[in-house]
C-alpha positions in Angstrom: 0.0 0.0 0.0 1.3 3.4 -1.0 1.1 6.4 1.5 -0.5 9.6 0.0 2.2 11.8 0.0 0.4 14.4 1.8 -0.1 11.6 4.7 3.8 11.2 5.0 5.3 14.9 4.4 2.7 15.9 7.5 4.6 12.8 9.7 7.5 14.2 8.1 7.0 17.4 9.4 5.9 16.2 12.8 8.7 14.5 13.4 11.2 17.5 12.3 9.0 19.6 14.7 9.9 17.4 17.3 13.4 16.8 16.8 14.5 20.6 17.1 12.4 21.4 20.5 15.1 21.9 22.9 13.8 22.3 27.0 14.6 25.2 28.5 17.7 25.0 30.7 16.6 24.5 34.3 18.6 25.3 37.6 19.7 22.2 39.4 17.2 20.7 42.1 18.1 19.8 45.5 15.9 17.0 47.0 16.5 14.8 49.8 16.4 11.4 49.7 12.8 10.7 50.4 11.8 13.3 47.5 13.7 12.1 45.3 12.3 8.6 45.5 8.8 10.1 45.9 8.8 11.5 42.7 10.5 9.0 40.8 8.7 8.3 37.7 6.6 4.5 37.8 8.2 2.0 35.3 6.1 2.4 31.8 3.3 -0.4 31.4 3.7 -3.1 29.5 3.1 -2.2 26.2 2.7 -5.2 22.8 5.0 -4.7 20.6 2.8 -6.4 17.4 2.4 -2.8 16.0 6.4 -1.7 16.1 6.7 -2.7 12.8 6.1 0.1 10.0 2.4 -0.8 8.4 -0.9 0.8 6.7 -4.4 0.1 7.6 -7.1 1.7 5.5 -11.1 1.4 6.6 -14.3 3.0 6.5 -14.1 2.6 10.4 -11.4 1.7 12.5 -12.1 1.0 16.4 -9.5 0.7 18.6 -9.2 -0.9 22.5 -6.9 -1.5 25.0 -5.6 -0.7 28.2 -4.5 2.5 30.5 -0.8 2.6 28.2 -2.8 3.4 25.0 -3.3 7.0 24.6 0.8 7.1 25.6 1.2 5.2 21.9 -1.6 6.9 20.1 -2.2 10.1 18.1 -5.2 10.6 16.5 -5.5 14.2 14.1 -8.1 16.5 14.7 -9.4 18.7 12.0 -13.0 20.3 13.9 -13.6 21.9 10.5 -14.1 18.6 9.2 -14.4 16.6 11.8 -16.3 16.1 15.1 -14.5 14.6 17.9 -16.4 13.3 21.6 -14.5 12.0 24.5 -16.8 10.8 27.7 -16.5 8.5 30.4 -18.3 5.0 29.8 -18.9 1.6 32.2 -16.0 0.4 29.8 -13.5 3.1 30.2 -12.3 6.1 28.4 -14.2 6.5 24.8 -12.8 8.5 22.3 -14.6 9.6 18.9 -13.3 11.6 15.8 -16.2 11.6 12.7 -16.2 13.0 9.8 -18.4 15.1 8.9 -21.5 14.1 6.8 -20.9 16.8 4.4 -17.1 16.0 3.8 -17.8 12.2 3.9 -14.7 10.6 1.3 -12.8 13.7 1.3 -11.0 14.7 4.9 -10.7 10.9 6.8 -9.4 10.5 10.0 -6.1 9.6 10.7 -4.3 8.5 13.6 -1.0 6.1 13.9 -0.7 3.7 16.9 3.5 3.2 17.5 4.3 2.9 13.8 0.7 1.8 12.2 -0.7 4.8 10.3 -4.6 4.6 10.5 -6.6 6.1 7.7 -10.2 6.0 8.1 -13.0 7.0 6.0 -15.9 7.5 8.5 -14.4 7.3 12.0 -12.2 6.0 15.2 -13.3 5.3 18.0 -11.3 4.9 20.9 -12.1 2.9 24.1 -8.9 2.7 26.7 -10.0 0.0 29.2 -8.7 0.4 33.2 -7.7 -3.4 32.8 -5.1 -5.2 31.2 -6.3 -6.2 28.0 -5.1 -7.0 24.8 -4.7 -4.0 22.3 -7.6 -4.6 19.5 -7.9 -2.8 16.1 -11.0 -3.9 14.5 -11.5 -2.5 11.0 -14.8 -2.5 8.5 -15.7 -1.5 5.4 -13.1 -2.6 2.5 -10.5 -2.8 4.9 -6.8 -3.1 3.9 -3.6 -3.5 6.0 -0.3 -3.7 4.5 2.9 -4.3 6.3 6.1 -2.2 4.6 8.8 -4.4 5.6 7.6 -7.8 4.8 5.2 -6.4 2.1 2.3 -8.6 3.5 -1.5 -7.4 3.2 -4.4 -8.7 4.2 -7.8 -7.1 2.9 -11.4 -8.3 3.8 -14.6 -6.4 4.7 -13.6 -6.8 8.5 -10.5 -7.2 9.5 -8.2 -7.3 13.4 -5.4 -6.8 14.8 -4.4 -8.1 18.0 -1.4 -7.4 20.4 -0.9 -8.8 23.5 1.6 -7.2 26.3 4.5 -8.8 27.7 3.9 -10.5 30.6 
């Protein structure tokens, strides 16, 4: 599967973006020992690593699930001229919702990329991060179409899913 152009020279330019911020210089802290291990960072969750791999998944909809580490490896792109976009709090977890817009249906989709899968989709993603630990799940419909870069495989179906499990 070929990238539109316009898809890569805005990752492109994202990533340059964040290569050249530079923190501002800071003055050195003095903390005694039990600050310093309070504010110790926690070790990151476990995180799969099935989507580390450079790949292409392209759907009508694209629904996406997993647990409390997810939103650390996803970015979804939010255009609310074309797009409307719903976050609220359901008995499942944290549900996130980007549309597009009736009127621009086919011509502004949603993307998002999850670690190195780049998500176009034609209608909608929807987001649901879990509090447990559960499997990451991308469920795609509607002429869906993944294609790995490295290993050139693809795999295209009306529904398609992706699974990765954590590390245990």
């Amino acid at each position: 599967m070929n990238v539109p152009m316009r898809t890569r020279t805005t990752l492109l330019a994202c990533a340059a973006l964040a290569a050249c911020a530079t923190p501002a210089p800071r003055a050195p802290a003095r903390a005694t020992a039990a600050e310093s291990t309070a504010a110790e960072a926690p070790p990151p969750a476990p995180w799969t690593d099935a989507f580390m791999q450079e790949a292409g998944l392209v759907a009508a909809e694209v629904r996406i699930e997993g647990p409390p580490a997810l939103r650390e490896h996803l970015a979804i792109g939010q255009d609310p001229e074309h797009h409307t976009y719903s976050v609220k709090t359901v008995p499942d977890g944290l549900r996130q919702e980007t549309r597009v817009r009736p009127e621009f249906a086919g011509d502004y989709p949603v993307r998002c990329q999850i670690d190195n899968l780049s998500v176009l989709a034609e209608r909608a993603v929807i987001v649901l991060e879990r509090p447990a630990d559960v499997p990451v799940r991308i469920s795609a419909s509607g002429d869906a179409f993944w294609h790995d870069v490295q290993t050139g495989e693809e795999r295209r179906g009306e529904n398609l899913e992706l699974r990765g499990d954590a590390p245990r």
